[in-house]
Steps between C-alpha positions, in 0.01 A plus 500: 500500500227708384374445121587762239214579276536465149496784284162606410371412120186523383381325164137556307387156311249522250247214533363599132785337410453143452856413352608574873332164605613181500508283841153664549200692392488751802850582634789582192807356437745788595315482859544126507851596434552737767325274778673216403863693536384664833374166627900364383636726790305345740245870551177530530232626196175669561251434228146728514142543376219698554207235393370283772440112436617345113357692249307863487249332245378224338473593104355346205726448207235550231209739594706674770205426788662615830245333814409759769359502794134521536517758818761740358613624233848333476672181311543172659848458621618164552606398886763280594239225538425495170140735480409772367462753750397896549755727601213695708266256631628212516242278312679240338370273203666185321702559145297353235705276274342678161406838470102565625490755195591323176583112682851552369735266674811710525525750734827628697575693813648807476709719750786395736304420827749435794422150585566407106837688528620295782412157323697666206769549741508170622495333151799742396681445790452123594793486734463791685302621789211696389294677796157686464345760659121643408306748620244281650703337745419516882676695689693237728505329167646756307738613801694147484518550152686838515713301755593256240576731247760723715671173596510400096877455406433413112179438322225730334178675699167525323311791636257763445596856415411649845750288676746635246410837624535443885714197542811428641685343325817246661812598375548277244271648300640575109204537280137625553256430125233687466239329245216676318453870677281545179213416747296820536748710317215617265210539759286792421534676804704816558789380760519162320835581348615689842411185678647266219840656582491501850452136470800434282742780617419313854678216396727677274657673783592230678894466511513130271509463150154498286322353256147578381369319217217713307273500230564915487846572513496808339184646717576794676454469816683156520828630369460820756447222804811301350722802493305641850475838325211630734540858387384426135267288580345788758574777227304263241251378749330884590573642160209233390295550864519863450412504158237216575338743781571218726695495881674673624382777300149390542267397764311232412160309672392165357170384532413140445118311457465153575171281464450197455301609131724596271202761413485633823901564598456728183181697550626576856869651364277643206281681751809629688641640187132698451523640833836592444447708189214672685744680738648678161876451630759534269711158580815493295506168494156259469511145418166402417389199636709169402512122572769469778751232472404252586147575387380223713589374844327260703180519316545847513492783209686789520507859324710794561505886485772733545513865566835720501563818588753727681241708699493372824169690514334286316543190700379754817207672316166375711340401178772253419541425874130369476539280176764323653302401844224358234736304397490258835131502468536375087781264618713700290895490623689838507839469487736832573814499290467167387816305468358344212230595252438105380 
């Protein structure tokens, strides 16, 4: 006989809130709770991050020092072997035991990375069968895995938030947990929030009951994912692009400098903005040259301009036309309707 599904609930945990934890410093009680009661029928609980390895960085207590990565731009996260380790190139180093800065001694990880969630799991949950699944796994690897996990009759599944998004699940499935969205929720990017509710209403809309556990539950954008209102999240979305002069109101070309001098990524966007004001166009929108985010990747420094306009003209005029093909000769990259101006 074919499983019903539960009736769909949805519940918004605020991880500000540290009288919520008890049993342990990264999952609440009231999700403890649930798990524990859907484990009690004998179903199945999917639990889910979106960090890779234990920790997204390695923090001193007193001075605040954060180690980054000498290549890029980014923090240190810390991999499930116990380094510290870039998110973009890869280059790993070994966590100091006091802080390089000040030599304090304390220093603490912070961020739920997935391999840190399942040993939670398996500490709360001693008796029960606790399976993993990351994001690095091989293929043939990974595809026994997802084998394992559709034959599960009781137990809880650690797992990253893209499997959430295009798994399926076995049919004694109850609960899916979503913990700490807040990751990228406040990039400064233009589709970041558009993006930041795909990512939850993805999960949201599938047909078991939900619980995300957030340092933002009253944000905006989480509480339109929770309740999958797409229209006012649209309506709210191009009210600020429109007024913004930003897609898809706008066209928009990014151009990004990279060097290896931090001296020379600049001059190069610098010079582009020059030539740029010599044509005596009337952009709408003009973003004078910025660091890109990351400013630095693999050794290399990066700086941005952005031009908007509505004229498709402009983008045609032979002038313009001829700026951008000196672009490939400066090792300048032109990017048409950028997806992302970061």
């Amino acid at each position: 006989m074919t499983k019903q599904k539960i009736q769909k609930f949805d519940e918004i945990l605020d991880a500000s809130n540290k009288s919520i934890f008890h049993s342990s410093r990264i999952v609440s009680e009231p999700i403890i709770d649930e798990i524990s009661q859907i484990l009690n029928k004998a179903e199945v609980v999917f639990v889910g991050t979106n960090q890779k390895g234990i920790s997204s960085c390695w923090v001193c207590n007193k001075c605040g020092f954060i180690p980054r990565c000498q290549r890029c731009d980014r923090n240190y996260y810390l991999n499930d072997h116990g380094k510290l380790k870039c998110p973009i190139c890869g280059q790993t180093a070994k966590p100091e035991d006091n802080c390089p800065k000040c030599k304090n001694k304390i220093v603490k990880y912070v961020g739920i990375g997935i391999n840190r969630l399942f040993s939670e799991m398996k500490k709360l949950f001693p008796k029960e069968e606790v399976l993993f699944i990351g994001e690095e796994k091989k293929s043939e690897t990974r595809k026994k895995y997802v084998n394992g996990i559709l034959a599960l009759k009781r137990g809880i599944v650690v797992c990253s938030i893209n499997f959430f998004k295009t798994a399926k699940f076995n049919e004694n499935t109850a609960l899916l947990v979503f913990l700490n969205p807040d990751k990228t929720l406040f990039l400064p990017d233009f589709n970041s929030y558009e993006l930041k509710y795909q990512e939850i209403a993805e999960v949201i809309s599938r047909d078991y009951k939900i619980m995300l556990q957030t340092k933002y539950p009253d944000n905006e954008i989480i509480k339109l994912a929770v309740k999958n209102n797409y229209q006012k999240m649209k309506k709210n979305e191009l009210k600020l692009r429109k007024d913004g002069l930003l897609p898809p109101f706008y066209h928009l070309i990014k151009f990004m400098a990279k060097d290896k001098e931090e001296t020379k990524a600049q001059a190069k966007i610098q010079k582009l903005l020059n030539n740029l004001a010599e044509l005596n166009f009337e952009f709408p929108l003009l973003l004078e040259p910025y660091p890109a985010y990351p400013e630095k990747i693999r050794d290399q420094y990066r700086f941005n301009l952005v031009v908007g306009f509505k004229d498709q003209k402009i983008k045609n005029h032979p002038h313009f036309v001829d700026i951008i093909r000196n672009c490939s000769l400066e090792k300048i990259n032109v990017d048409v309707d950028p997806v992302s101006l970061l």
